[in-house]
C-alpha positions in Angstrom: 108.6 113.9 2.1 107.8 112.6 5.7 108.0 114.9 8.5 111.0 114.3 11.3 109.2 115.8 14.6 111.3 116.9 17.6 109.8 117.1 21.2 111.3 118.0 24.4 110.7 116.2 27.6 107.6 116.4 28.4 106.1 117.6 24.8 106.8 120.8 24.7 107.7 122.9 21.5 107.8 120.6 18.8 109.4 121.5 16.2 108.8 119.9 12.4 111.5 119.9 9.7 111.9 117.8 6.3 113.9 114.5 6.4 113.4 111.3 4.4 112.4 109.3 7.7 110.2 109.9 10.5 112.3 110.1 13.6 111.0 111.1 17.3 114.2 113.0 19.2 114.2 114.2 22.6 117.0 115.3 24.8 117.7 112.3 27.0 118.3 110.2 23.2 120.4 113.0 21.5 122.7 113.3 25.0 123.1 109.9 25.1 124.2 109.4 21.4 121.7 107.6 20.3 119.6 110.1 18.1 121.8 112.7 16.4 120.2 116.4 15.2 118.8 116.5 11.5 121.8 118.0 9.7 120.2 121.1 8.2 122.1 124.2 7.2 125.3 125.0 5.5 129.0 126.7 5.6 129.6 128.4 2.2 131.2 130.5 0.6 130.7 134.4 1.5 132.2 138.0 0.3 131.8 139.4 4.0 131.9 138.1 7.3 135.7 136.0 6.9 134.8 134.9 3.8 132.0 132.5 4.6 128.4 132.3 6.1 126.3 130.4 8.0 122.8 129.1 6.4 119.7 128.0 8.0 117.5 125.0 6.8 115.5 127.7 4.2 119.0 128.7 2.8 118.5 132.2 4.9 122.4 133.3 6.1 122.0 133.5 10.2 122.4 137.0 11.5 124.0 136.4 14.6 126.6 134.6 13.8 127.4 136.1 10.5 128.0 139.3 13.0 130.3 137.6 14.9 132.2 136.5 11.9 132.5 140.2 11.1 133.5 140.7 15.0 136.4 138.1 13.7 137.7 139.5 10.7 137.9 143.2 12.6 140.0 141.6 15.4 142.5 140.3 12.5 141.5 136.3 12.4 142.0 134.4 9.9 140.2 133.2 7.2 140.5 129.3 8.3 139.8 130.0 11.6 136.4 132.3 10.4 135.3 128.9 9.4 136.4 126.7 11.9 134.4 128.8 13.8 131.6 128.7 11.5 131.5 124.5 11.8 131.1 124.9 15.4 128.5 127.6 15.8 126.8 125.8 12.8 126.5 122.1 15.2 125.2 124.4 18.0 122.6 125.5 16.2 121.6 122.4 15.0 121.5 121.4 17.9 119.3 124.8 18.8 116.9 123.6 16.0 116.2 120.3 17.0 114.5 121.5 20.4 113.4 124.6 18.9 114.9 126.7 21.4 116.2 130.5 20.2 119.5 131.3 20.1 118.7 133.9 22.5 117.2 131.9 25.4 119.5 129.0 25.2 120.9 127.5 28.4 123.3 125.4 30.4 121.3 122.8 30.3 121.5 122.8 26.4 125.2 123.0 26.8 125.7 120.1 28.8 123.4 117.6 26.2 126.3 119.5 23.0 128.9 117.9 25.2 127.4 114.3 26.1 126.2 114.0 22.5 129.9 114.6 21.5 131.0 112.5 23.8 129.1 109.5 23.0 128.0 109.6 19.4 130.3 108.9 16.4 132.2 111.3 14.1 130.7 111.1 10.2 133.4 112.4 9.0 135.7 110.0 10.2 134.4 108.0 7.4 135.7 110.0 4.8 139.6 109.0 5.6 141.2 107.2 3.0 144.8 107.1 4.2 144.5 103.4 4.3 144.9 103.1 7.8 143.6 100.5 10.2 140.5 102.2 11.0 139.6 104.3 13.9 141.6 103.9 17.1 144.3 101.6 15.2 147.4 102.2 15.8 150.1 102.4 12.6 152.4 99.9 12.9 155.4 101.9 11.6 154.9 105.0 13.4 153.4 104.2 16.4 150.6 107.0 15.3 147.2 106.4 16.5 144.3 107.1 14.0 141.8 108.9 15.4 138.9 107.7 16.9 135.3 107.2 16.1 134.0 110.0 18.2 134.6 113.7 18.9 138.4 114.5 20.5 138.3 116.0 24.1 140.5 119.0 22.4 137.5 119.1 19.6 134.7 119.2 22.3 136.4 122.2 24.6 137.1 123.9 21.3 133.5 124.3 20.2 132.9 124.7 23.9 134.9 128.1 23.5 133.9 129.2 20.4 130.4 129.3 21.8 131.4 131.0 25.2 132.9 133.7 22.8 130.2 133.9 20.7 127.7 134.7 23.7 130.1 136.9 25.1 130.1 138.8 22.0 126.4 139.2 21.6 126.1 140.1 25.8 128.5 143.0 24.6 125.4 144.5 22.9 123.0 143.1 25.3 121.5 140.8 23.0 121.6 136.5 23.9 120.6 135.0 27.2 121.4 137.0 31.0 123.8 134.1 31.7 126.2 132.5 28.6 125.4 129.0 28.9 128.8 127.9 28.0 130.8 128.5 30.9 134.6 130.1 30.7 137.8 128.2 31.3 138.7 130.6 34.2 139.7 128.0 36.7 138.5 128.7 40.6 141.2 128.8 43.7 138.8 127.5 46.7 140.4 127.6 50.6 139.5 124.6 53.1 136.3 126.5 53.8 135.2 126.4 50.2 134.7 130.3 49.4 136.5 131.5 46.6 139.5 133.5 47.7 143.2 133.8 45.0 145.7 134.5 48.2 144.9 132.3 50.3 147.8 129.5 50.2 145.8 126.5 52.4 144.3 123.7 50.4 144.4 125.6 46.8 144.1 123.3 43.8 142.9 124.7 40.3 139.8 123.4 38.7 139.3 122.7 35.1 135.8 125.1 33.7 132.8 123.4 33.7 131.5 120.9 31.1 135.7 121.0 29.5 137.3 117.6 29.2 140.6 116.4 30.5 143.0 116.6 27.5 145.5 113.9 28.0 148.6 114.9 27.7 151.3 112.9 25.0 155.2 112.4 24.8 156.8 113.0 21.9 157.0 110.3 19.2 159.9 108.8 18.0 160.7 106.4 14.4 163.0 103.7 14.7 166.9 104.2 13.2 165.1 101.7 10.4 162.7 103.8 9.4 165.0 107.0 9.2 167.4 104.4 7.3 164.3 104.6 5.0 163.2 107.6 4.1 166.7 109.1 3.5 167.1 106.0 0.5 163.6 107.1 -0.4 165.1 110.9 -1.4 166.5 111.5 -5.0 167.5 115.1 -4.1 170.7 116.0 -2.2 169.4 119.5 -1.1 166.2 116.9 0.4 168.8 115.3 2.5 170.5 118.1 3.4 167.9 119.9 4.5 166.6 116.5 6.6 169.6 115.8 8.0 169.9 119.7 9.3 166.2 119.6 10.7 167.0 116.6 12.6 170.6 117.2 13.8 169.5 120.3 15.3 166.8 119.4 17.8 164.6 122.5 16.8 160.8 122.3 17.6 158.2 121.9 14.7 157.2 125.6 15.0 161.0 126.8 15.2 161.5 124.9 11.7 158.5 126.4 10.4 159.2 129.8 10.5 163.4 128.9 10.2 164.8 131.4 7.4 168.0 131.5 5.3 169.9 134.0 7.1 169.5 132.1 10.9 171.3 129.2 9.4 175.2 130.0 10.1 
């Protein structure tokens, strides 16, 4: 198979892996979307560690990270949210790979091309829907529900954003990783009208989002026309069904308060 080399600006530590193409990436093409990292490695299946672990491109499990998935499971995660945080550590070290950079002696700077290649390249899996919807960014025409779109969601981009602050923070614990995390907190800054940091003063304060984190815009609450309720209550064959639907929506309660709502609170 044909080699895929990957060179920094400048030519410095190249780095060769096996794909079926020969491909030249460099920072400036993978920031701006238009090369994407060789998708090497793999989330599987694990007995340790939240139940899954991270591979490398030889099939090796990658130490670091599968001890912060152990870090995980002691402070009581769960098991989805073990390997949520699995997919995200496993993109940053993709992305780690492809300019042959350690884990250790990463940067901001390798931080900041993670976001814009987020930002401007185009979600695979987006690919795999088969709802039947209009395609990315459509909007359904009964609902009023946009599909999501081709790319990576601002909320998707600061979340792998945090689990890789977290994961730094957890190695710097130790005193292993790089002297400064190059993922920057979400802590935001009060600044005065002389521009030095100060939390009492009460002249000119305004909050700033962390660095690199995207605005998250935020959404009303949708709503279905009387039609559509109209329909899905002649779509139920059950009486309890209705019942329970018509309770749900009578009472006003939030999606999380219905969630957890038990037998004995309904009176």
């Amino acid at each position: 198979m044909p080699f895929v080399k990957v060179v920094e600006r400048g030519g410095h530590n190249p780095w060769v892996t096996w794909e079926s193409e020969p491909v030249i990436f460099d920072r400036r093409s993978v920031a701006d979307g238009k090369s994407d990292p060789p998708r090497v490695g793999a989330v599987v299946a694990g007995t340790t560690a939240g139940g899954v672990k991270v591979l490398d491109a030889d099939g090796h499990a990658i130490v670091p990270i599968e001890q912060y998935l152990r870090h995980l499971v002691t402070c009581d995660m769960s098991l989805l949210t073990c390997r949520s945080y699995a997919f995200d550590l496993r993109r940053w070290f993709r992305l780690m790979w492809c300019f042959e950079t350690p884990w250790d002696a990463s940067t901001p700077a390798d931080a900041e091309v993670l976001v814009s290649w987020m930002r401007n390249t185009s979600n695979y899996q987006r690919g795999h829907d088969s709802s039947g919807s209009g395609g990315p960014g459509s909007v359904n025409p009964k609902t009023g529900k946009p599909s999501l779109s081709s790319g990576f969601a601002p909320r998707t981009i600061n979340h792998a954003l945090s689990v890789v602050h977290q994961f730094y923070e957890f190695h710097s614990s130790f005193g292993d990783g790089p002297v400064v995390n190059p993922v920057p907190g979400t802590t935001a800054n009060w600044w005065d009208s002389n521009g030095s940091e100060s939390f009492r003063s009460t002249w000119q304060q305004y909050p700033r989002r962390g660095r690199l984190r995207q605005k998250v815009p935020r959404t009303l609450p949708r709503a279905i026309p009387d039609s559509l309720w109209d329909e899905l209550f002649l779509s139920m064959n059950c009486t309890r069904d209705r019942a329970l639907l018509s309770l749900y929506v009578s009472s006003g309660a939030r999606a999380s308060e219905l969630l957890t709502l038990r037998l004995a609170d309904v009176g």
